[in-house]
C-alpha angles and dihedrals in degrees: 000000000000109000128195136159126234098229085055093062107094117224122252113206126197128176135180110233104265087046088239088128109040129151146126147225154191112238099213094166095048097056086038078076096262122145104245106257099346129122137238092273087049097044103270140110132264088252141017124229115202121174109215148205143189136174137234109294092359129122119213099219130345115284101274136161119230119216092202117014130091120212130191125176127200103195111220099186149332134052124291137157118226118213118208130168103327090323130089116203122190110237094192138343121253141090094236135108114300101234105180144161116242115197110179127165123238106234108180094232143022149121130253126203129190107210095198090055097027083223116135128197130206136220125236089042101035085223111166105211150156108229125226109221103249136190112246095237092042098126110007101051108017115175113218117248119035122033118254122261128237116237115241110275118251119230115244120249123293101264110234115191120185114211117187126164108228092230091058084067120097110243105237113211105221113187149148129245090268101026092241080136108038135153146142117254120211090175099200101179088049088052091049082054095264109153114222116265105355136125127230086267093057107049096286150086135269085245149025133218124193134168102219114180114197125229105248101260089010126103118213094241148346117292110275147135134215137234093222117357117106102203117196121187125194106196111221109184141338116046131253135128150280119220126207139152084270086062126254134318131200118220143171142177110334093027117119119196119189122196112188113192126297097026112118111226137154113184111205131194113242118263082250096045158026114248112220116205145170116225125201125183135151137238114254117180089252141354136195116212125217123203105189095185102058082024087234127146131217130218095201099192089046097035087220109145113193147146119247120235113202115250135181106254095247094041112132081010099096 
């Protein structure tokens, strides 16, 4: 388990140089030990949490479009207006400041382009540019006599943004017999149309957000840990605790905890309150479940829960 607390997490301004586009983070995933924008392979996560802030009348960044990345903000407080396309939708009322959670996945390569400038920018590089149309065989296989003549560009992919209040989501009761586990799921990603457990290439997202809010004296679920699942949790209101190999910590809001696989971990409300948490994972192609305490294994994709019984490797092959 790897612990840290938001007001731990020092602020990172940035700011254009007119100051038309001004704002700030809190780079979680960074100081959770991730490489900054890098993927698995280059020492980062699956996904990157940043804790944001703008002020009054300010933009973050100019209005671009991502090949690649996947975004998705949960808004904390304050007011905002999201652009998206030719359209502006108001995320919250206020004249505050705008405090938000941004998840966004870490694909290795893609291309970024920024409509009102008509500028794009490239991963890996990180080069900012305007692009000049080009033949394919300008260059490698050049005729002699005219030049060769661009193709027609082709217009970039119609731009759909999803947009739920969290509030707007039914809450889902999951529990055991006897309600030793037992929360409240608001399941964000499968609201926004995401399909469980599944990858992008399967009908989901990189990532999943849910709200879970934990039954006072309950856990959420057994003690386990995952193959290949990283699990973060950004705890939201009441106080309980969070159990590892390492013991058990108490936390409360503020508090992010990151549980990268094979790390056995349960999280459990206090015996006074709820605990209100938001909990990101990805969405890896398969993933293998361990319950230390009934000694049981998961298959997640199968749903098929069991206990191993050791077998000579050529036993029932000949």
């Amino acid at each position: 388990m790897q612990h840290v607390h938001l007001d731990s997490v020092p602020w990172m301004e940035w700011s254009s140089t007119t100051g038309k586009f001004h704002g700030a983070g809190k780079q979680v995933s960074e100081v959770l030990g991730a490489n900054l924008n890098a993927n698995l392979v280059d020492g980062g996560h699956p996904f990157d949490l940043e804790y944001g802030k703008l002020l009054p009348g300010k933009a973050g960044c100019p209005f671009h479009s991502h090949s690649a990345q996947w975004e998705c903000y949960y808004i904390v407080s304050g007011t905002g207006t999201m652009r998206y396309g030719d359209q502006r939708r108001q995320l919250r009322a206020g004249d505050n400041d705008l405090l938000y959670y941004l998840v966004a996945d870490n694909p290795t390569s893609e291309f970024w382009h920024y409509p009102d400038s008509d500028k794009y920018g490239f991963k890996p590089g990180g080069v900012i540019f305007r692009k000049t149309d080009a033949h394919y065989d300008l260059g490698e296989d050049d005729p002699p006599g005219e030049p060769l003549v661009s193709e027609p560009r082709k217009a970039l992919p119609e731009m759909h943004a999803q947009f739920i209040n969290v509030a707007e989501i039914k809450e889902d009761h999951r529990h055991s017999p006897k309600n030793k586990f037992s929360s409240h799921c608001r399941d964000i990603s499968l609201t926004l149309g995401g399909k469980r457990n599944a990858d992008v290439a399967h009908g989901g997202h990189p990532f999943d957000l849910q709200i879970r809010r934990i039954t006072a004296g309950a856990a959420i679920c057994p003690y386990h840990s995952h193959s290949a699942q990283w699990e973060l949790l950004v705890f939201l209101s009441g106080h309980g605790s969070v159990r590892t190999p390492d013991g058990i910590k108490e936390v409360g809001p503020g508090d992010i905890v990151l549980h990268p696989p094979g790390t056995p971990h349960q999280t459990r409300a206090s015996a006074e309150s709820a605990l209100e948490c938001l909990i990101i994972t990805d969405n890896p192609l398969e993933d293998v479940c361990y319950y230390p305490d009934s000694d049981r294994w998961g298959i997640l994709s199968a749903r098929k829960y069991f206990r191993i019984t050791a077998l000579d490797y050529f036993d029932g092959e000949e």
